[in-house]
VONUKE-41603 format. One line per field, with one value per residue (C-alpha): residue number from 1; residue in one letter; x, y, z. Coordinates in Angstrom, 1 decimal, padded with zeros to 4 digits. Layout:
REM VONUKE-41603
i: NUM/... .
aa: A/... .
X: X/... .
Y: Y/... .
Z: Z/... .
This chain:
REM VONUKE-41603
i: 1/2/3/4/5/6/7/8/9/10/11/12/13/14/15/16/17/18/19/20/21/22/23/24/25/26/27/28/29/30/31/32/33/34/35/36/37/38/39/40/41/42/43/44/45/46/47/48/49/50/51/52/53/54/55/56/57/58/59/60/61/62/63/64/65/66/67/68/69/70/71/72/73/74/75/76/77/78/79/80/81/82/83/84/85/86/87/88/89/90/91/92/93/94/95/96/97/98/99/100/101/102/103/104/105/106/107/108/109/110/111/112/113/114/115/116/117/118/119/120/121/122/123/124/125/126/127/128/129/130/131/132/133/134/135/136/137/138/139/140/141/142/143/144/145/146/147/148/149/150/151/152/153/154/155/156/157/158/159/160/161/162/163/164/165/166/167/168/169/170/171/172/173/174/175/176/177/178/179/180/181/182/183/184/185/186/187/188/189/190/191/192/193/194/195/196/197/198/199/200/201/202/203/204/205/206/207/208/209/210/211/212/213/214/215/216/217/218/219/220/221/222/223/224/225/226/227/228/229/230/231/232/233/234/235/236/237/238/239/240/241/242/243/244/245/246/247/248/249/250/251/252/253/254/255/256/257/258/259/260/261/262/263/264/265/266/267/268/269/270/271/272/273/274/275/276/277/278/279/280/281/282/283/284/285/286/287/288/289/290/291/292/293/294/295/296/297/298/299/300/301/302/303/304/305/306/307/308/309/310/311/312/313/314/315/316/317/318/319/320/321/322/323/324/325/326/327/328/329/330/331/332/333/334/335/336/337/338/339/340/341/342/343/344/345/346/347/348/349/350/351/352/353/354/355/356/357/358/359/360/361/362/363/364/365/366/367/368/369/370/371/372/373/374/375/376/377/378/379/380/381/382/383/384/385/386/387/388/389/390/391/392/393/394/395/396/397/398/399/400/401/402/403/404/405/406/407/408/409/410/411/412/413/414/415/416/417/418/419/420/421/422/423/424/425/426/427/428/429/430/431/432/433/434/435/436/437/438/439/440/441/442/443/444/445/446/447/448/449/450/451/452/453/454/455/456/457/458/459/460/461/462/463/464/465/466/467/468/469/470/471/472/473/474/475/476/477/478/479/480/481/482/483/484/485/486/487/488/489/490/491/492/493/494/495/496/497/498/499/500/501/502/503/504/505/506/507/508/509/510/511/512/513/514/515/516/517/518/519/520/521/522/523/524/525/526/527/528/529/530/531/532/533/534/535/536/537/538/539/540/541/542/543/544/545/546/547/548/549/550/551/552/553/554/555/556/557/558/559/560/561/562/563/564/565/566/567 .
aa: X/X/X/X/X/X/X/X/X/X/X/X/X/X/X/X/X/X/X/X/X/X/X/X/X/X/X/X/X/X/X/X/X/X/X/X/X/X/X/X/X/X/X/X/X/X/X/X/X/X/X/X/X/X/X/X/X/X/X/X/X/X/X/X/X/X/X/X/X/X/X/X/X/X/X/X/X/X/X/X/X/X/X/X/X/X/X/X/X/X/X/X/X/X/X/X/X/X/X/X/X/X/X/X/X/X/X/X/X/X/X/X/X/X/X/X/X/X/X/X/X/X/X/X/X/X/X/X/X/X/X/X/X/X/X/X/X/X/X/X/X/X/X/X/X/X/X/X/X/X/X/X/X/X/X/X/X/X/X/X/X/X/X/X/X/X/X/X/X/X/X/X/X/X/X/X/X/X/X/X/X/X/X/X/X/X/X/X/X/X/X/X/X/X/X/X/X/X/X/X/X/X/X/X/X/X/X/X/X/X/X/X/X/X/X/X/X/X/X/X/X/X/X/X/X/X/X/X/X/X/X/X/X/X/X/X/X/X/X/X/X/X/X/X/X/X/X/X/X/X/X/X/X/X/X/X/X/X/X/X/X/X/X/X/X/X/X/X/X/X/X/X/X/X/X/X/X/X/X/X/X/X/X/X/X/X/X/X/X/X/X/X/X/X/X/X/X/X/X/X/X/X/X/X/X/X/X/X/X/X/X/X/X/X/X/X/X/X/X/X/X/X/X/X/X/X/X/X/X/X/X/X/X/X/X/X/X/X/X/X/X/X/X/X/X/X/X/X/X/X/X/X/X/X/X/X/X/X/X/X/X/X/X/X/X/X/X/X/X/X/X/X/X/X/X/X/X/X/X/X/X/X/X/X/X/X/X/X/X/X/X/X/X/X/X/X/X/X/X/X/X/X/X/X/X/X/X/X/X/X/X/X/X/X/X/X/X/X/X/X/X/X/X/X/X/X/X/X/X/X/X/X/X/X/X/X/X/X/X/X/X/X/X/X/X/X/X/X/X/X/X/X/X/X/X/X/X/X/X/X/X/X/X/X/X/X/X/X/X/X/X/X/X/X/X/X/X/X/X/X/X/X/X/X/X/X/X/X/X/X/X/X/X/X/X/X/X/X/X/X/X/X/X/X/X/X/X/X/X/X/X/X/X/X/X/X/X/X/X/X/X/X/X/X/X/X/X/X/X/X/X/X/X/X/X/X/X/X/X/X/X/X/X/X/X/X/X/X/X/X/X/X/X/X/X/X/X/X/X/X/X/X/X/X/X/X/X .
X: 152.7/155.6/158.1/160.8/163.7/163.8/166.3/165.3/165.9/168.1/166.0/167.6/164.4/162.8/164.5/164.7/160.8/161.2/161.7/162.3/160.9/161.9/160.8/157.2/157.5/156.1/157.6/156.6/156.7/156.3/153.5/151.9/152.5/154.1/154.6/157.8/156.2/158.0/156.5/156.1/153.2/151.6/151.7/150.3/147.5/147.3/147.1/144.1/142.6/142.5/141.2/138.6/137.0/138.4/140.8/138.5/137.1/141.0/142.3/140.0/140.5/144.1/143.8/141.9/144.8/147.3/145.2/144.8/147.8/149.3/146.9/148.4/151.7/150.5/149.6/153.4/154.2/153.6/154.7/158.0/158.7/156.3/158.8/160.5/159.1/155.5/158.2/160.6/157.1/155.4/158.8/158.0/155.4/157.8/160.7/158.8/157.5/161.0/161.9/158.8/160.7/158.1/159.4/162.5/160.7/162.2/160.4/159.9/158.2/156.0/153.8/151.8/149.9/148.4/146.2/145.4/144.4/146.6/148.2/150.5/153.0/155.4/157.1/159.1/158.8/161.7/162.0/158.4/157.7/154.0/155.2/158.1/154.9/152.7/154.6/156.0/152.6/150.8/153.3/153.8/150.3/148.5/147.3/149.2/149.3/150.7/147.8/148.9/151.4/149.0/146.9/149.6/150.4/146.8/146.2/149.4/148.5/145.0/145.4/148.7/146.4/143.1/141.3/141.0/144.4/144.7/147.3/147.5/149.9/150.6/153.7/154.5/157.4/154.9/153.7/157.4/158.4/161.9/160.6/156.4/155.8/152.5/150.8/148.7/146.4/143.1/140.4/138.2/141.3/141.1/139.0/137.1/137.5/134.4/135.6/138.8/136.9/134.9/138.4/138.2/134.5/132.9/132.3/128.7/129.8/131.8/129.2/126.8/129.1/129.8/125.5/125.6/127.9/126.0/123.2/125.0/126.0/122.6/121.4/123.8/123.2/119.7/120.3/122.4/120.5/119.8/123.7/123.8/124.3/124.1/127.0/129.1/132.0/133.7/134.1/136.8/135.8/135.9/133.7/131.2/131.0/130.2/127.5/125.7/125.5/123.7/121.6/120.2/120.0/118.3/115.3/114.8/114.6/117.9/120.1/123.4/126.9/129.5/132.8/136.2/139.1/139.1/138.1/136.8/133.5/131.3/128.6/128.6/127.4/125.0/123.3/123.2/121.4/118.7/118.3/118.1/115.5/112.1/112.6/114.3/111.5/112.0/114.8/118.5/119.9/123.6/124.9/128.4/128.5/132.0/131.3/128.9/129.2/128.5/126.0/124.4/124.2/121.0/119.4/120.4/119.2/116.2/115.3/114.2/111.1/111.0/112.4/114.5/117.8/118.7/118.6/115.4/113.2/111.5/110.3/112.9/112.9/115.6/117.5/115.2/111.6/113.7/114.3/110.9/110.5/113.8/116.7/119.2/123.2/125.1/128.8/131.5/129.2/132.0/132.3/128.9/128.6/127.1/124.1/123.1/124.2/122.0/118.8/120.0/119.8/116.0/115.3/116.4/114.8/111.4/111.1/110.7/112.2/112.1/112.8/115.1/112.6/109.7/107.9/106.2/107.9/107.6/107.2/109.7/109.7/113.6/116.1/119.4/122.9/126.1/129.6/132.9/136.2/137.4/136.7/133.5/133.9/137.7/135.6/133.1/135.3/137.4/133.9/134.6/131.4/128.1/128.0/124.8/124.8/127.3/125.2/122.3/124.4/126.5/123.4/123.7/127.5/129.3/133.1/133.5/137.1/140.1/141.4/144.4/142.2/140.3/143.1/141.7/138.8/141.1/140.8/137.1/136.9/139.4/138.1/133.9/136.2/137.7/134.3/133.2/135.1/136.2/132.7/132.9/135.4/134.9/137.0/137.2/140.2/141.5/142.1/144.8/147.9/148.9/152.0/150.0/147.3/150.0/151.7/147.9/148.0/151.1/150.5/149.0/146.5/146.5/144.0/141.6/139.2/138.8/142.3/142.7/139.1/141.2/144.1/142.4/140.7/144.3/144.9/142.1/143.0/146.3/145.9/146.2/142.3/141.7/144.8/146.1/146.4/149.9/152.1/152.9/149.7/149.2/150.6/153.9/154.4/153.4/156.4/157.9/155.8/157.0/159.6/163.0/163.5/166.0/166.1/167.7/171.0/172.7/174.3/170.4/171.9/169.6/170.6/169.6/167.5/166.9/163.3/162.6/163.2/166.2/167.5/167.3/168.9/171.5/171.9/172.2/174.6/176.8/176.0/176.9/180.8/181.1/183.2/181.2/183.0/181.7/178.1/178.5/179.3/176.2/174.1/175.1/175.0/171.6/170.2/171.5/170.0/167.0/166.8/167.1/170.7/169.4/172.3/170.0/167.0/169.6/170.8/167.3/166.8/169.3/169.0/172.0/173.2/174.6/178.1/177.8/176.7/178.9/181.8/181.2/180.9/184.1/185.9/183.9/185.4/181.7/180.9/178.2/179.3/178.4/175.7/174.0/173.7/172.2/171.1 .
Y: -106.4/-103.8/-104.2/-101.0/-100.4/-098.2/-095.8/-092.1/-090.9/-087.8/-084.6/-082.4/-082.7/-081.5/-078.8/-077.1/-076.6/-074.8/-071.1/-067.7/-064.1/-061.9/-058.7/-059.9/-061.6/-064.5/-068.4/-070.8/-074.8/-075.3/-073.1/-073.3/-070.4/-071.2/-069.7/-069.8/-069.4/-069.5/-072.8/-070.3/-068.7/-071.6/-073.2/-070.3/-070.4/-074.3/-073.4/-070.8/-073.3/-076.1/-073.4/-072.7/-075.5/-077.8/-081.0/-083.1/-080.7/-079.0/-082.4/-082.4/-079.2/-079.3/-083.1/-081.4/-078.6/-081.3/-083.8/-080.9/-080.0/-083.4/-083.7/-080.5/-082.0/-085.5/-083.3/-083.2/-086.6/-087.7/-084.8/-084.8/-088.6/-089.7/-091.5/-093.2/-096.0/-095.5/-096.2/-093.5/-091.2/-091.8/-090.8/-087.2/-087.0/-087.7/-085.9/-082.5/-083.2/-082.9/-080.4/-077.7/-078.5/-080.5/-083.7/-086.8/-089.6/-092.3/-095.5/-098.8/-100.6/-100.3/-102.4/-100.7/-101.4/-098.9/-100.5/-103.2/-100.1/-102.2/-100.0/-100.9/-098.6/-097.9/-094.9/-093.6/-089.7/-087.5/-083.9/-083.6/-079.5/-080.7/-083.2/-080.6/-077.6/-079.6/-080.9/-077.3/-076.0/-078.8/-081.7/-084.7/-086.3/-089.5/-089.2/-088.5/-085.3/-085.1/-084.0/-081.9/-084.4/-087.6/-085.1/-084.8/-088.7/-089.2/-087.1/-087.3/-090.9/-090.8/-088.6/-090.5/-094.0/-092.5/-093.9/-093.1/-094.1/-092.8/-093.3/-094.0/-092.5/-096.1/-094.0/-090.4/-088.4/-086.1/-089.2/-089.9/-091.6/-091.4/-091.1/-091.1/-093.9/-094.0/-096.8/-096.3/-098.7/-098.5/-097.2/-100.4/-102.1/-100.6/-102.0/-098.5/-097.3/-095.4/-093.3/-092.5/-091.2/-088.8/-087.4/-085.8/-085.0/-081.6/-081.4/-080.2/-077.1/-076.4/-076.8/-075.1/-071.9/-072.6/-072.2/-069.1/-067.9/-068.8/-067.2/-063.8/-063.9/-064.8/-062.0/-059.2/-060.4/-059.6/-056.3/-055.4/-056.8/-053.6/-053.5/-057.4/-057.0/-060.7/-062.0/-059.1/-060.5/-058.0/-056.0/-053.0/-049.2/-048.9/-051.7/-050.5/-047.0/-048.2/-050.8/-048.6/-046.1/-049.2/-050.1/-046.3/-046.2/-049.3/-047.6/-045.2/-045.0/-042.7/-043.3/-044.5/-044.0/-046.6/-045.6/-047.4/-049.4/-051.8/-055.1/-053.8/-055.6/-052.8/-055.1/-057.3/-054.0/-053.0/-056.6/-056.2/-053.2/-054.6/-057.8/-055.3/-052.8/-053.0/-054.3/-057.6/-059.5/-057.8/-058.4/-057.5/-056.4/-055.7/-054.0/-053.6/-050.5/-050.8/-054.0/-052.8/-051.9/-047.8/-048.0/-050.6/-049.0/-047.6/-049.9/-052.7/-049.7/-048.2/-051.0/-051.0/-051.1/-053.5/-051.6/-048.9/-050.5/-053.0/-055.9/-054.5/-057.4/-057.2/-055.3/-055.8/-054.3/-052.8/-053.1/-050.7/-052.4/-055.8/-054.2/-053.1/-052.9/-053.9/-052.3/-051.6/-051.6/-049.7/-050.8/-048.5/-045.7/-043.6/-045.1/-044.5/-042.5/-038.6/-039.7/-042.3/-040.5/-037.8/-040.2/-041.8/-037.9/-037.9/-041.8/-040.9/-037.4/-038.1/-042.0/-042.0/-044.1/-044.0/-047.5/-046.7/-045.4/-045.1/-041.9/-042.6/-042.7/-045.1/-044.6/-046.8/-047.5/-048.9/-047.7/-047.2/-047.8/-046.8/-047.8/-046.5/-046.8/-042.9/-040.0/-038.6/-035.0/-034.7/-036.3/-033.7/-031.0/-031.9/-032.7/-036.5/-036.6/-034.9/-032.2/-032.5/-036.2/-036.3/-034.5/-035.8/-039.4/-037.6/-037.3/-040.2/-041.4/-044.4/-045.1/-048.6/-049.1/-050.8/-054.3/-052.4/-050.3/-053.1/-055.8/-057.1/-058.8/-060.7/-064.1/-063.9/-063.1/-066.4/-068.4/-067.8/-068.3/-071.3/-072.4/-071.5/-073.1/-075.8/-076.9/-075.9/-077.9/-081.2/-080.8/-080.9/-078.9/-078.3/-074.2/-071.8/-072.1/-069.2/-068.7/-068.4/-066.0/-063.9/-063.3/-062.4/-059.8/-058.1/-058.0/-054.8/-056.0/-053.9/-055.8/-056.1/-059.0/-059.7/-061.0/-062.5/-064.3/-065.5/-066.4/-068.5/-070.4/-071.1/-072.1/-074.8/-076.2/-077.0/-077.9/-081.8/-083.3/-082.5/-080.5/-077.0/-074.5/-073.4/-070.5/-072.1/-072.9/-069.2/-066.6/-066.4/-062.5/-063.4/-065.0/-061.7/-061.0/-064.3/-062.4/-063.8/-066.3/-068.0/-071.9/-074.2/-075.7/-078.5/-077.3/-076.1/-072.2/-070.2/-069.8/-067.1/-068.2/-065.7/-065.7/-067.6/-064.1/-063.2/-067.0/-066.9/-063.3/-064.9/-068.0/-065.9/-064.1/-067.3/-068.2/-064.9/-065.7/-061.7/-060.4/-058.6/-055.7/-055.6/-056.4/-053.5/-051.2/-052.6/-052.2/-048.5/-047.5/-049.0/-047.0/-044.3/-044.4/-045.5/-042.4/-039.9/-039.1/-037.9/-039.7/-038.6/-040.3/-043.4/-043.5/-043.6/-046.8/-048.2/-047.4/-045.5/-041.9/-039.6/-039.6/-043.5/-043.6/-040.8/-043.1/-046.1/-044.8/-043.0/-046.8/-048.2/-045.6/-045.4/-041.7/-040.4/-037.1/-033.4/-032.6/-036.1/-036.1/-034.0/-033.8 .
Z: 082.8/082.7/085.1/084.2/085.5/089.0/087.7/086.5/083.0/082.6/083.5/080.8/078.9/081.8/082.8/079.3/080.0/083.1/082.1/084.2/082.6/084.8/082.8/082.7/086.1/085.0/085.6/082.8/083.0/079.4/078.5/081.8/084.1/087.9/090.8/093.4/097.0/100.1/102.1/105.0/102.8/101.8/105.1/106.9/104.6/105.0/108.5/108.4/106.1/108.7/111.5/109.3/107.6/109.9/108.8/107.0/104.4/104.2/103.5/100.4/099.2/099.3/097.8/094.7/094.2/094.1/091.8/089.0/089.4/088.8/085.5/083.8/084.4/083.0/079.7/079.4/079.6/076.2/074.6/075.9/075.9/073.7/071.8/074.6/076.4/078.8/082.1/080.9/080.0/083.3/085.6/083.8/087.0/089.7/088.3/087.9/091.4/092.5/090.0/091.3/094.7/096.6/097.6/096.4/094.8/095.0/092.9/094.7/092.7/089.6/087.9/084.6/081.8/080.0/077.2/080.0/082.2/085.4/087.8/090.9/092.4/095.2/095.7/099.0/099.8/101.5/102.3/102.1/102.5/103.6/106.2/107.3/107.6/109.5/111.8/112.6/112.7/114.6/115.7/115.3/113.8/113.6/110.1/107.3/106.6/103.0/101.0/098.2/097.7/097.5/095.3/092.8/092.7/092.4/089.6/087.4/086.9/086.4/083.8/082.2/082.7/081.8/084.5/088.3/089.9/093.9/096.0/099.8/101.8/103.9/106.0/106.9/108.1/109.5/111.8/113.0/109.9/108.8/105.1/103.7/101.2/099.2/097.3/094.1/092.5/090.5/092.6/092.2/093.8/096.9/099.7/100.5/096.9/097.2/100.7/098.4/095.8/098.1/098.9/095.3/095.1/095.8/099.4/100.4/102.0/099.0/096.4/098.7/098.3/094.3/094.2/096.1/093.9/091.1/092.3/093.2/089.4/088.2/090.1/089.6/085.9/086.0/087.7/084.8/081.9/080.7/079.6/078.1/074.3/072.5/070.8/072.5/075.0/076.9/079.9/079.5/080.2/076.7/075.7/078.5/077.1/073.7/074.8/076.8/074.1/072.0/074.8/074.9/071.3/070.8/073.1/069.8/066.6/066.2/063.3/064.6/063.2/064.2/063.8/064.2/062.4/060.4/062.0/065.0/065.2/064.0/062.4/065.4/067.3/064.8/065.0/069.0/068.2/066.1/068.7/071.7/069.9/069.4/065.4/066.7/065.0/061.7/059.3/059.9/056.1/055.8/052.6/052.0/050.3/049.1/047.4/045.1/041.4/041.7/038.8/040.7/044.2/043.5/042.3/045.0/048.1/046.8/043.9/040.4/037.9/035.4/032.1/033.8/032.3/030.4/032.1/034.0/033.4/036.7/039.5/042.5/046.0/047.2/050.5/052.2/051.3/052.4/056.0/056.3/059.8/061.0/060.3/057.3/058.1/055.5/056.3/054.2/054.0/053.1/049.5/048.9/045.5/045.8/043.7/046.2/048.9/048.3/047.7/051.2/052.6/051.6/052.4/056.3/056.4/054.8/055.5/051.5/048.9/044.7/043.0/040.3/037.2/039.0/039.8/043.1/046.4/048.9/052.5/054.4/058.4/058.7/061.1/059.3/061.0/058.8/060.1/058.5/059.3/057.4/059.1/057.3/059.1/056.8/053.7/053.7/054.2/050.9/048.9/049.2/051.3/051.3/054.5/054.9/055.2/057.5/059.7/059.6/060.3/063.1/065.2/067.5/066.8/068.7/068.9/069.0/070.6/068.8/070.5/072.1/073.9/075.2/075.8/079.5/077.0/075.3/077.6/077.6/073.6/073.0/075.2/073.3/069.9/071.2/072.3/068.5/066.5/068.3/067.5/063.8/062.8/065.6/067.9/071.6/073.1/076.9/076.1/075.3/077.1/079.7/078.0/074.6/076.3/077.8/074.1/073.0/075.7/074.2/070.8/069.3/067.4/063.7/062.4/065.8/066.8/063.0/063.1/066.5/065.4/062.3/064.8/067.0/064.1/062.8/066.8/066.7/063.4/064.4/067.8/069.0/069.8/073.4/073.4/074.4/071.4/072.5/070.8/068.1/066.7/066.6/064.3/063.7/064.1/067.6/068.5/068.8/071.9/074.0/076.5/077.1/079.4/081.9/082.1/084.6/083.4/084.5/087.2/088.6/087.7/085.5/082.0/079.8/076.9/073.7/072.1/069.4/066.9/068.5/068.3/064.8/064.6/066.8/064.4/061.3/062.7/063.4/059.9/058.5/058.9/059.7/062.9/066.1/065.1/061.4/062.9/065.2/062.3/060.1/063.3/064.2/060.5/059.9/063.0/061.4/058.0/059.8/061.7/058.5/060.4/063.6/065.9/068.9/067.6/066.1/069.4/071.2/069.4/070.6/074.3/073.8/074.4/071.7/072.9/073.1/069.8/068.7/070.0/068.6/065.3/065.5/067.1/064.2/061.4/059.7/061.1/058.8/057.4/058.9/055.9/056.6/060.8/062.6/066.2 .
């Protein structure tokens, strides 16, 4: 049995997690993302909560806020002490307790053994904001009132013991008290262990309203089934304007062209297509028609008798005969060869095919769907692309939006990827951080959902089993997208802290040996050069004006000449 020592460790560790963006408005312990309420607020709601519901199923829910919200915090325990000793690694709970502002902790006693799974602790409460609200709402009580709190307790150490650990709250300032102490010990040490664990149950009223919910969704889901494409996540303007344009398609037998960048998910469409259409029981063929030999193109579309080249020893279908039925997705149609592309003319007006040294033609029943990523309309105008091709393509033509155009379906599109492969590669994780998500959010996305799919993959590799896949774990060009932030120093001041880019652009410059005023000059001139010698569009980069600039090149004595600036 571990008997520690009752004194706290030094909360630097701490603190350095606790960070302040105030250009993104966002407050991040670690790389979850807080919130600074005034206890007014949150005891007025506390208050309409109890009118409501009434004490007993309050007390629950505000028992279940404070347990998860103790278990994220427990997730930090061992990876900020996890080389220090378990007593030093548990106090991580009720030091951020008192760091997020809700209450002193003061340890009494405290008995633990992890691998043993024994649990007995003390701790004395003071300045509690719950006891403090309730008692100003509602007066002095019988019961003690500090739920949230007890929650918290309750579900730091459960999650740091992995196994149900709930406290009592034995005395309470809110009852008269000078102080509140609580009690913790293993739920199956507690005389009504099981009326303690109801506490953090789902009430019946509550999962009553979860159900209704579920139903509602279930419903509205049916009422919009006619918009559900499989294997599609999202739910942007833009992605609703290009699903409903599949939906109506899939209803015909219309050629479609899908247009977009690279990356953009434009087979995924064309599969929802096929699985929403009629020809969902038939087969699905993809061709990559950039891929392909040119002298081979043919021959793999509209297929080959045996003897028409060397090589021939065979009859072969081509891609057509294979999508008999279904449908045939030509991706790059835009590198197509003008031979084929004028056999592919004929093969989508006449529904007629020629194997490759054959004579008779072949009637064909396949919808065709060709995706490119040029723009066909330029190609045809400069010869690169048959006109009438293009036109006979164009008919029925669907943009299918770029990530940045669609960025409020990032979360949902992580979260199925997650889901994805998390299970491809064995592994059971918690999620993406919110201060991970939030870079995500930022990020531009050149190379679309192909390359946050390849991100995320990289995420799940490298994240811990049942872990969060944290910033880190992603790319590194999106550490450029984590805003600056603020921490608390010792003093309990905020302190500004660079981004991880601009700390090493700091360092390097400390390492560089040069003086502020020769970096100055080396910025200014570089912005400068940069600029072709525009001082006013030099200047814009650097958020200054043109006389600023102007000035500081002149203090600086690195003026560019007259024939090389201009304005």
């Amino acid at each position: 049995m571990n008997k520690p020592s009752m004194r706290y460790p030094q909360n630097g560790d701490l603190r350095k997690l606790l960070r302040f963006s105030a250009e993104d408005g966002a407050i991040w312990l670690a790389e979850n993302r807080m919130l600074l309420l005034h206890t007014a607020a949150v005891s007025a709601l506390r208050k309409e909560l109890i009118g409501t519901v009434g004490v007993d199923l309050a007390r629950r829910l505000l028992m279940r806020m404070g347990f998860a919200s103790g278990a994220r915090d427990a997730e930090l325990a061992q990876r900020v002490r996890g080389n220090r000793s378990v007593t030093e690694a548990f106090f991580v709970g009720p030091q951020l307790h008192m760091l997020e502002g809700s209450v002193q902790v003061t340890p009494v006693r405290l008995e633990m053994d992890v691998g043993a799974g024994t649990f007995d602790g003390e701790f004395r409460w003071e300045h509690s904001w719950e006891a403090d609200a309730h008692a100003k709402e509602f007066g002095r009580q019988v019961e003690p009132v500090c739920w949230m709190l007890l929650g918290y307790a309750s579900g730091f150490t459960t999650a740091f013991m992995g196994k149900l650990v709930l406290f009592k709250e034995v005395q309470c300032a809110g009852c008269g008290a000078g102080s509140c102490l609580i009690v913790g010990k293993p739920v199956e040490r507690w005389p009504d262990g099981d009326q303690l664990r109801q506490s953090y149950e789902q009430d019946s009223l509550v999962s009553r309203l979860l159900e209704l919910r579920t139903e509602v969704d279930a419903l509205r889901t049916s009422l919009q089934s006619e918009f559900q494409l499989e294997n599609l996540v999202g739910a942007s303007p833009a992605f609703h304007r290009a699903s409903e344009l599949v939906v109506k398609a899939a209803q015909t037998n219309v050629t479609v062209l899908l247009t977009g960048e690279t990356g953009v998910g434009k087979e995924r469409f064309a599969k929802a297509l096929h699985q929403v259409s009629a020809r969902r029981e038939a087969p699905f063929v993809a061709v990559n028609c950039a891929a392909l030999p040119h002298d081979l193109i043919e021959a793999e579309l509209f297929g080959v008798e045996k003897g028409a080249f060397t090589g021939a020893q065979a009859n072969r279908a081509g891609r057509f005969e294979r999508a008999e039925g279904g449908t045939l997705f030509l991706d790059e149609i835009g590198e197509l060869p003008l031979a084929a592309q004028a056999k592919l003319l004929r093969a989508l007006q006449e529904g007629e095919i020629e194997r490759l040294g054959d004579e008779r033609t072949r009637k064909v029943n396949v919808r065709v769907v060709a995706a490119t990523n040029i723009d066909l309309e330029a190609a045809a105008r400069t010869g690169r692309f048959r006109a009438d091709l293009y036109y006979r393509l164009n008919v029925y033509p669907i943009q299918v939006p770029p990530l940045r155009q669609r960025a409020s379906d990032i979360p949902a599109l992580a979260e199925a990827m997650v889901a994805r492969f998390a299970t491809l590669h064995g592994k059971r994780l918690s999620g993406i951080t919110d201060k991970a998500l939030a870079a995500l959010l930022r990020y531009p996305w050149p190379g679309n959902v192909r390359e946050l799919e390849n991100m995320i993959e990289r995420g799940v590799i490298l994240a811990a089993p049942q872990g969060w896949i944290e910033l880190d774990h992603l790319a590194p060009c999106l550490l450029a997208y984590a805003e600056g932030e603020a921490g608390v120093g010792p003093t309990g001041l905020l302190e500004e802290t660079p981004r991880a880019d601009q700390a090493k652009v700091l360092q390097a410059f400390f390492d560089s040996g040069c003086s502020l005023e020769e970096f100055e000059a080396m910025v200014l001139a570089r912005a400068v050069h940069q600029a072709d010698g525009n001082l006013s569009g030099a200047a814009r980069r650097l958020g200054l004006t043109r006389p600023q600039l102007s000035y500081r090149l002149k203090r600086n004595q690195d003026e560019p000449t007259a024939g090389g600036a201009t304005s």
